[in-house]
C-alpha positions as CSV (number, residue, x, y, z in Angstrom):
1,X,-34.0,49.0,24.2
2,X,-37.1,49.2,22.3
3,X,-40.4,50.6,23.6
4,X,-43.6,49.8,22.9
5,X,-46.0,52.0,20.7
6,X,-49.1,52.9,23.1
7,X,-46.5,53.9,25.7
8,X,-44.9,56.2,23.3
9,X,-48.5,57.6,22.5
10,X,-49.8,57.6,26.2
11,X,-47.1,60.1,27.0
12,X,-47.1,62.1,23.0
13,X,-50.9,62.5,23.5
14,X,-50.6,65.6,26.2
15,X,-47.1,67.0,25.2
16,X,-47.6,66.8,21.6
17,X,-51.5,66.8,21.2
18,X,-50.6,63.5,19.4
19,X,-54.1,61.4,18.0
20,X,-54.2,58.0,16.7
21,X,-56.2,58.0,13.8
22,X,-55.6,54.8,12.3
23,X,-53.5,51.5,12.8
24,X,-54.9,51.1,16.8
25,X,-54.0,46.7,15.9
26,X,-50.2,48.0,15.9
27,X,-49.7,49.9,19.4
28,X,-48.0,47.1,20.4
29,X,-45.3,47.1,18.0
30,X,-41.8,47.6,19.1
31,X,-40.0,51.2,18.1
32,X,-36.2,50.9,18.2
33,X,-35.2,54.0,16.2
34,X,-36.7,57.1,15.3
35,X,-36.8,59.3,12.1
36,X,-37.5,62.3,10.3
37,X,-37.8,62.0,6.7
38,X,-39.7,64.2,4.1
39,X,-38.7,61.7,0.6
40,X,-39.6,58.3,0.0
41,X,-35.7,57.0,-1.4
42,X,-34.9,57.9,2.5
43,X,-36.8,54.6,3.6
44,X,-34.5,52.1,1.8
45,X,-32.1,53.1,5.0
46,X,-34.9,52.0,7.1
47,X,-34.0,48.7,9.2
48,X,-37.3,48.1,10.3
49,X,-39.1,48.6,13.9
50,X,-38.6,52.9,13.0
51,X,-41.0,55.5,14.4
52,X,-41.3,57.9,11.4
53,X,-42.1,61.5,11.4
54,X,-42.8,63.6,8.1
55,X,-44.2,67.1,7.6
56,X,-44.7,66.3,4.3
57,X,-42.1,68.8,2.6
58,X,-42.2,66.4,-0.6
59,X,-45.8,66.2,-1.1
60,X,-46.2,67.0,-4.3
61,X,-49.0,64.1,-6.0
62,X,-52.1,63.3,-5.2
63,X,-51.5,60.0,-3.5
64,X,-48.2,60.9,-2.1
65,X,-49.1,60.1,1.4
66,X,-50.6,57.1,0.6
67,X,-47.9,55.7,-1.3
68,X,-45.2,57.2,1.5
69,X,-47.1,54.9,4.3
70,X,-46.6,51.7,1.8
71,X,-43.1,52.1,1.5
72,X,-42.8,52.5,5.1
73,X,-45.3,49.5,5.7
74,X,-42.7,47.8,3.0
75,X,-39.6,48.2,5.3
76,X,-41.3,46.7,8.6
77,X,-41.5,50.6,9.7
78,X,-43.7,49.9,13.3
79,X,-45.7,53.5,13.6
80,X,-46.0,56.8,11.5
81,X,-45.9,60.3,12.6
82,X,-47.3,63.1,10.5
83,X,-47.4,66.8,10.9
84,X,-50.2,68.4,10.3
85,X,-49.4,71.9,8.7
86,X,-48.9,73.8,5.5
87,X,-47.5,70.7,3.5
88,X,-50.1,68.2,4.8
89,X,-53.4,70.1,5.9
90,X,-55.6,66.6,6.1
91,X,-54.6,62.9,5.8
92,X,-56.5,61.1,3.2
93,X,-58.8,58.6,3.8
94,X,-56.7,55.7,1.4
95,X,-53.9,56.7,3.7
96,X,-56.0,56.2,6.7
97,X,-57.7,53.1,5.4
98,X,-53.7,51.4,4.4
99,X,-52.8,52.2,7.6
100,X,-55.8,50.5,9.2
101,X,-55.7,47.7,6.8
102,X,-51.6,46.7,8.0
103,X,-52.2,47.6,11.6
104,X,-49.2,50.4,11.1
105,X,-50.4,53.1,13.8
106,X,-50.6,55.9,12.3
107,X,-50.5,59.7,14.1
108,X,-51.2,63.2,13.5
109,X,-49.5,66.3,15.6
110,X,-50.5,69.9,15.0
């Protein structure tokens, strides 16, 4: 059964500290599935209509994030998750701006 985006948010936003901070056009996209995955190869098994989570473990480039979100947008992934923490201290703005630009939701969590 697949749930809607903002629900998943409305209940992430007090247990997880969850904020939107790009990609608000999307909440209403469907999540079937959720992953973790830290490389970019991963998302060829991606079906489409995923919740993805990263901490960023493979951030090693400059635009890595930005180029992660693509390839996620690529596969029909509906919302990204991204841990804020030693791997991924800030999300760049041309990550924030993709993500605003496709309407993929896009979340940080401490």
């Amino acid at each position: 059964m697949a749930l809607q985006i903002k629900k998943l948010y409305n209940e992430g936003m007090s247990l997880y500290k969850m904020r939107l901070i790009a990609g608000k056009g999307g909440l209403d996209n469907l999540v079937q599935w959720v992953h973790t995955i830290e490389d970019e190869e991963a998302s060829s098994f991606l079906h489409g209509q995923e919740l993805v989570f990263t901490a960023g473990i493979r951030n090693t480039k400059p635009n890595w994030l930005t180029d992660f979100a693509k390839r996620l947008n690529s596969v029909g992934t509906s919302a990204f998750v991204i841990n804020l923490g030693p791997h991924i201290k800030k999300v760049p703005q041309e990550a924030i701006d993709f993500c605003n630009e496709v309407n993929m939701p896009l979340f940080t969590i401490p």
